[in-house]
C-alpha positions in Angstrom: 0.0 0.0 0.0 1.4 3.7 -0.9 1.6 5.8 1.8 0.0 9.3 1.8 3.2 11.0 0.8 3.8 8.7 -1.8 0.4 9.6 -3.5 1.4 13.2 -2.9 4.5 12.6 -5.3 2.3 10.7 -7.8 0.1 13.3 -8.1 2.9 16.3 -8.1 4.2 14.0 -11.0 1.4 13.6 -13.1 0.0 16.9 -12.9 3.4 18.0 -13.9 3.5 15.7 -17.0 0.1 16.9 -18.0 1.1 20.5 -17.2 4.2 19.8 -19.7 2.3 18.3 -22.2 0.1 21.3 -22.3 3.1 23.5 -22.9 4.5 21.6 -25.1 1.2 21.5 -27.4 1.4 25.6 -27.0 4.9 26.1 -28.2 3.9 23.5 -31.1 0.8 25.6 -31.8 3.3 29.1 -31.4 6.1 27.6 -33.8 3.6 26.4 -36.2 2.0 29.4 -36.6 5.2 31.5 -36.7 6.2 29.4 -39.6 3.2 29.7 -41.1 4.0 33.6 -40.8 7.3 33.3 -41.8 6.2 31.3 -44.9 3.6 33.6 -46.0 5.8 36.9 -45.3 8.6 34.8 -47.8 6.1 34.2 -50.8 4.6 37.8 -50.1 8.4 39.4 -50.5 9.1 37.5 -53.1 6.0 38.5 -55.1 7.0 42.2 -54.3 10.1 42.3 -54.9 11.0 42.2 -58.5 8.1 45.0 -58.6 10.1 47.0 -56.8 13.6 46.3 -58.8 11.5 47.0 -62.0 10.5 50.2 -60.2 14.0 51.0 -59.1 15.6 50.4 -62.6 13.0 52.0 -65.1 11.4 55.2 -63.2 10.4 56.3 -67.1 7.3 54.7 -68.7 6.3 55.3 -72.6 3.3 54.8 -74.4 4.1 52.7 -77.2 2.0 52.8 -80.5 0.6 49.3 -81.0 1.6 49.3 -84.5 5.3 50.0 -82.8 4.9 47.2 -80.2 6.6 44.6 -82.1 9.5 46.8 -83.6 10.1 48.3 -80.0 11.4 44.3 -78.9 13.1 43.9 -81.8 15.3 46.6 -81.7 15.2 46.3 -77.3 17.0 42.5 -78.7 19.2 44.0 -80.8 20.8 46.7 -78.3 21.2 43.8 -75.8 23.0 41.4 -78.4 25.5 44.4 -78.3 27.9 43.1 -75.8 26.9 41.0 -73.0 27.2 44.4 -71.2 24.1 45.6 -72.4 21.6 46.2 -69.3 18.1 44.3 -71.0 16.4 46.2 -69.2 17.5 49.4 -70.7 17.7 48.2 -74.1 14.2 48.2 -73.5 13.8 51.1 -72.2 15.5 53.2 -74.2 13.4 51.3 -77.3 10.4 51.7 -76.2 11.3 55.6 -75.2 12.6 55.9 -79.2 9.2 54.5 -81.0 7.2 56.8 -78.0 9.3 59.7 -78.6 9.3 59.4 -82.7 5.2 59.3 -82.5 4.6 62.3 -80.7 7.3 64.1 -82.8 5.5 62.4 -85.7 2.7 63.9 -84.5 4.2 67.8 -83.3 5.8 68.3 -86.7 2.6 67.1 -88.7 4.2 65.3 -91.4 3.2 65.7 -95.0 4.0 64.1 -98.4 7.4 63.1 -98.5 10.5 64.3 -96.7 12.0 66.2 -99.5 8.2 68.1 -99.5 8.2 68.6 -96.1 11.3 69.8 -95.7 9.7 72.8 -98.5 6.9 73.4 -96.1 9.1 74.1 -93.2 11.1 76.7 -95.4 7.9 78.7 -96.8 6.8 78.3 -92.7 3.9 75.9 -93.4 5.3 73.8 -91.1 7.9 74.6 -87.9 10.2 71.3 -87.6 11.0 68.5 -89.2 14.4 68.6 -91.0 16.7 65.8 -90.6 18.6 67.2 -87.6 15.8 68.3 -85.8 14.4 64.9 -85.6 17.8 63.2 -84.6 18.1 66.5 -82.1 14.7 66.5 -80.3 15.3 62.4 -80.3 18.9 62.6 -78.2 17.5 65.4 -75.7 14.8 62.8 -74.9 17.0 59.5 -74.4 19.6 61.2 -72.6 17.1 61.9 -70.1 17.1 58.1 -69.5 20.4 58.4 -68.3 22.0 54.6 -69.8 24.7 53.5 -68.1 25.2 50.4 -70.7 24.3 52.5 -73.5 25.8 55.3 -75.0 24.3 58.2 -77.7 26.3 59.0 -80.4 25.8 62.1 -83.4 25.9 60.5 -86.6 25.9 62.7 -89.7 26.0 61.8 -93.5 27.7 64.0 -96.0 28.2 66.9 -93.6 27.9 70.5 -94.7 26.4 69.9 -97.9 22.4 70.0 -98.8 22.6 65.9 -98.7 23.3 66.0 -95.4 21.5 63.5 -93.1 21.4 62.7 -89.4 20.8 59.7 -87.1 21.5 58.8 -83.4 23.9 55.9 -83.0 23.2 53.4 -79.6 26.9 51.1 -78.8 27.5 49.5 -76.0 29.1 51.1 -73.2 32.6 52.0 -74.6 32.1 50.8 -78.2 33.0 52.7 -80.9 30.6 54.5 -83.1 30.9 51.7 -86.4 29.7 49.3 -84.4 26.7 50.5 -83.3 23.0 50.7 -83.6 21.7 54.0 -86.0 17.9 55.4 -84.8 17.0 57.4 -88.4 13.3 59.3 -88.2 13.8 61.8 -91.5 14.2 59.0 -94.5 10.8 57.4 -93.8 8.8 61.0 -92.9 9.1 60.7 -89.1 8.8 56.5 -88.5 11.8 55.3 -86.9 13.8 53.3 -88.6 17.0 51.5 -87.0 19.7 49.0 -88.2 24.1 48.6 -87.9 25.4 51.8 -88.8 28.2 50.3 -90.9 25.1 48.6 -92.8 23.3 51.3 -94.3 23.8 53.0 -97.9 24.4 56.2 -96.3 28.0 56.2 -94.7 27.9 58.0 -91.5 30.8 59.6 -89.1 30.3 60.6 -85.6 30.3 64.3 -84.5 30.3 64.2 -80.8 31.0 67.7 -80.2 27.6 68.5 -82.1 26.2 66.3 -79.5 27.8 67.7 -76.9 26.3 71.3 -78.5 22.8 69.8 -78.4 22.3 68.5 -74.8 23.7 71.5 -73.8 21.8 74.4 -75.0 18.8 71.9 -74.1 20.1 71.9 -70.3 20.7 75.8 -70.9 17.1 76.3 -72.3 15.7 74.2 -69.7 17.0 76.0 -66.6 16.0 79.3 -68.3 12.5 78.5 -69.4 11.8 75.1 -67.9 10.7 73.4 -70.9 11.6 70.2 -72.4 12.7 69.3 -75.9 9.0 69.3 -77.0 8.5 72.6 -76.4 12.5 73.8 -77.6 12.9 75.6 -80.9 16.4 75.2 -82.2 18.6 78.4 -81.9 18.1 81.0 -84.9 15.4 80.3 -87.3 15.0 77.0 -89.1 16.3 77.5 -92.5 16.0 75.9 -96.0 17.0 72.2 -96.3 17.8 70.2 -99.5 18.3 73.9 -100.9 20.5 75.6 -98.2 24.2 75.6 -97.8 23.9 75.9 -93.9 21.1 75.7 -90.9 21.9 77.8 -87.6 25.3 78.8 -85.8 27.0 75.4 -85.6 27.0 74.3 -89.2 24.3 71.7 -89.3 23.6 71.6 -93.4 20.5 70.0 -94.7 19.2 66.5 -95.7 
């Protein structure tokens, strides 16, 4: 027979088992449902996060013509196949600003007939922009804004200083020379961007980076004085003939 105290000591011990087992069965229930917390805080950073990267890297959004949609990835591929250098996601980005940029132009300068007519219009003043150089002008200001650090913009002129003078924007790679890049030409095709190597087309350019130097600074100049964006810019002096002229404003810049 137990004695009294020995009863006492059974019961101490299985109150305290069933006191631990309750505790036990607590923490289980605590770490479970941490780790259920910790699981769903996971999937929810994880589904935030390349949001925020994509917000971090591209703080510019364009508004692509759907037309444009298709041409905007293609030439997005072929400033990434570059150099494996090439940021994608600015190839993109600076594509999709191109085509955007090109349509509202397209749309500003009211394009008529062919380029060799409009090019009339804007020197009897029917129209107020739209020679060669104002198209490859207007269309740096606006990717330099983007602010590459892959990518650089290059001035590419044809047959300078003469009336067949034409004018492109040239995309490399990060510390590529100028023959091996990408040209960006609005004029030929009456404000629609077209784009392939520079070394490729029939029109043999060379690289003027102190006219691009020119440009991006009398737009910074204009911009602190006026606050007004390429869009609203007019190019120094009064636009001039072009496929007639001998030379348009200050620096030289001949016609088409």
């Amino acid at each position: 027979m137990f004695r009294r105290r020995d009863y006492v000591t059974l019961g101490r011990t299985f109150y305290i088992n069933i006191a631990g087992a309750i505790i036990s069965r607590a923490r289980a229930s605590q770490i479970q449902s941490l780790s259920r917390f910790a699981v769903a805080l996971a999937i929810f950073a994880a589904w935030t996060r390349p949001a925020t990267a994509d917000q971090q890297q591209r703080p510019f959004s364009f508004q692509v013509p759907k037309n444009d949609s298709a041409a905007a990835e293609a030439l997005a591929s072929k400033l990434a196949a570059l150099s494996p250098t090439v940021n994608r996601e600015e190839a993109e980005l600076l594509a999709e600003c191109a085509y955007a940029t090109v349509s509202k132009l397209r749309r500003d300068y009211r394009m008529f007939g062919t380029p060799i007519f409009n090019n009339f219009l804007i020197y009897h003043g029917l129209r107020k922009r739209g020679y060669c150089y104002q198209w490859s002008e207007d269309l740096l200001v606006a990717l330099d804004k983007l602010k590459l650090t892959s990518l650089e913009l290059h001035w590419g002129e044809y047959d300078p200083r003469t009336w067949r003078e034409n004018n492109c924007i040239v995309v490399t790679a990060k510390g590529q020379p100028f023959q091996r890049g990408i040209m960006l030409e609005c004029w030929r095709h009456l404000g629609h961007l077209y784009y392939g190597a520079v070394v490729a087309d029939y029109e043999h350019y060379v690289e003027n980076s102190a006219y691009a130097r020119f440009v991006l600074g009398r737009s910074a100049a204009s911009k602190a004085r006026h606050g007004t964006g390429p869009s609203d810019r007019r190019t120094s002096g009064v636009n001039q003939p072009v496929a007639f002229q001998t030379n348009v404003i200050a620096k030289g810049k001949a016609g088409d």
